[in-house]
C-alpha positions as CSV (number, residue, x, y, z in Angstrom):
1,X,-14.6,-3.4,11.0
2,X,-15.4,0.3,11.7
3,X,-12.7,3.0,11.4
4,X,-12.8,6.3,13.7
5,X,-13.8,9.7,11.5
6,X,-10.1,10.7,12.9
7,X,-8.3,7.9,11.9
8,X,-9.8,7.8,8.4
9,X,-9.3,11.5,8.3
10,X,-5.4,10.7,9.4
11,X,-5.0,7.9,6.8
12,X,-6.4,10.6,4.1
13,X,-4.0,13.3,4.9
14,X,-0.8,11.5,5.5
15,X,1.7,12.3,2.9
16,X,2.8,8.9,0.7
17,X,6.4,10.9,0.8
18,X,6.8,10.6,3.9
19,X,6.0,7.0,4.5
20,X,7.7,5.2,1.9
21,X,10.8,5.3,3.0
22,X,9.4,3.5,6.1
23,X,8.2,0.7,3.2
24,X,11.8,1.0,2.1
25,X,13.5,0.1,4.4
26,X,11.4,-2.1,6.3
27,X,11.4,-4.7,2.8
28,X,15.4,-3.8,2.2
29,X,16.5,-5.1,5.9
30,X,14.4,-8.1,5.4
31,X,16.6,-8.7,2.0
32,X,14.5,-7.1,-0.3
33,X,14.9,-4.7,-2.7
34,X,13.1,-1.4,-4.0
35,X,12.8,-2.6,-7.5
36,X,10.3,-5.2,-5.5
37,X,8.7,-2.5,-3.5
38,X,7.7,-0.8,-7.0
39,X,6.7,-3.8,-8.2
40,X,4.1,-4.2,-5.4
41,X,2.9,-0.6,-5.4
42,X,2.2,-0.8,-10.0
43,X,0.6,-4.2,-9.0
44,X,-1.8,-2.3,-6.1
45,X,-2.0,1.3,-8.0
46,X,-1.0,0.5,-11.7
47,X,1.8,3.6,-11.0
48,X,5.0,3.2,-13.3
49,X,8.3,4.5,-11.9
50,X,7.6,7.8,-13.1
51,X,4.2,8.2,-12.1
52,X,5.6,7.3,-8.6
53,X,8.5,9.1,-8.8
54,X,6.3,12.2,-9.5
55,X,3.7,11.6,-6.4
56,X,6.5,11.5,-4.0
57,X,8.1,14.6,-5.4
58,X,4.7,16.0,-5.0
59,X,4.4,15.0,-1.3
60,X,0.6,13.9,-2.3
61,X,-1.6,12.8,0.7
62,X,-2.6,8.9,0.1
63,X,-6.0,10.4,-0.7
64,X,-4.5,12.1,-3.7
65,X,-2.2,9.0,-4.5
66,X,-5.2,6.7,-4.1
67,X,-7.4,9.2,-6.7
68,X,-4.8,8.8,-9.3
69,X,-4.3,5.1,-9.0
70,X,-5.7,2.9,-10.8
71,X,-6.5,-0.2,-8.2
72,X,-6.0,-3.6,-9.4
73,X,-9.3,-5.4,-9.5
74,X,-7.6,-8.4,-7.8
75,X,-6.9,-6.0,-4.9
76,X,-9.7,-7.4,-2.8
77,X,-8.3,-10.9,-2.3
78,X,-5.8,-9.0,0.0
79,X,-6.7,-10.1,3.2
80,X,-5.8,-10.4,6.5
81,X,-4.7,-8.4,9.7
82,X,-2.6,-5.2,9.8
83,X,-1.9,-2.8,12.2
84,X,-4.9,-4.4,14.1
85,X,-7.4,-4.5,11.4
86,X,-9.1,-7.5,9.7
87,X,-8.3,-5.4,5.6
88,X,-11.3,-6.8,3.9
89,X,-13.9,-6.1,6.8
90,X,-12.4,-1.9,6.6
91,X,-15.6,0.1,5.7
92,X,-13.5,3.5,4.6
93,X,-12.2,2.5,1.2
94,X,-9.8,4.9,1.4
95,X,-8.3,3.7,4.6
96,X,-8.5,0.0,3.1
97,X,-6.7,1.1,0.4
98,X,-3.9,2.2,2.5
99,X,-4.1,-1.3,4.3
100,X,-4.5,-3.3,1.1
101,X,-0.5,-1.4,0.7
102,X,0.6,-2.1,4.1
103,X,-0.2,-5.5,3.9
104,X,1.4,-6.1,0.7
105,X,4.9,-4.6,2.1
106,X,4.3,-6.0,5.5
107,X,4.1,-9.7,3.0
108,X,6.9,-8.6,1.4
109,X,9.3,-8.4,4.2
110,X,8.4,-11.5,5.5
111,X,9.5,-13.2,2.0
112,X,6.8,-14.1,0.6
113,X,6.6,-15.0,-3.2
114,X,6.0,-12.4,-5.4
115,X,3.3,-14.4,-7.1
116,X,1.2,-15.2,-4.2
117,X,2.0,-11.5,-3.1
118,X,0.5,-10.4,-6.4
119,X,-2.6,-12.9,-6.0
120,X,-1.3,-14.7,-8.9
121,X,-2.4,-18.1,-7.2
């Protein structure tokens, strides 16, 4: 599925700060908690909690938080719809990236198992 220029372009520049506590709170009313958030984001990005801890300090853009991460090879069995778009058919790999972390979160406030969350079968 094709992305506009401008909405890759807005995906790039958006700063991680400033969305995650959106993730936040979005998995803590469903029940969850932010140890479980971090857990998703090292399985996506290979971050620890300081490596995280530092990018949001930073205010990086999710460009610059997607150049630093290391992406889990397994990330491509995310798949799915969010926020309209079919993940595994989006051609900017930077805005799938960004997906590939929504729909993790948007998986984990609906309580789903962390294994099959993490692909682990």
């Amino acid at each position: 599925m094709n992305t506009t220029d401008k909405h890759n372009a807005q995906m790039a520049n958006m700063i991680f700060a400033a969305v995650y506590p959106h993730y936040l709170a979005k998995v803590e009313k469903k029940g969850r908690t932010k140890e479980e958030l971090h857990q998703v984001i090292a399985w996506l990005t290979g971050f620890d909690e300081k490596k995280l801890q530092e990018l949001i300090e930073a205010k990086v853009s999710f460009e610059t938080f997607f150049q630093h991460a290391d992406l889990n090879p397994n990330a491509q069995l995310i798949t799915g719809l969010i926020c309209g778009y079919r993940v595994e058919e989006i051609e900017n790999p930077l805005t799938q990236k960004v997906r590939y972390l929504d729909k993790l979160v948007d998986e984990l406030a609906k309580g789903r198992k962390m294994d099959k969350i993490l692909r682990m079968g």
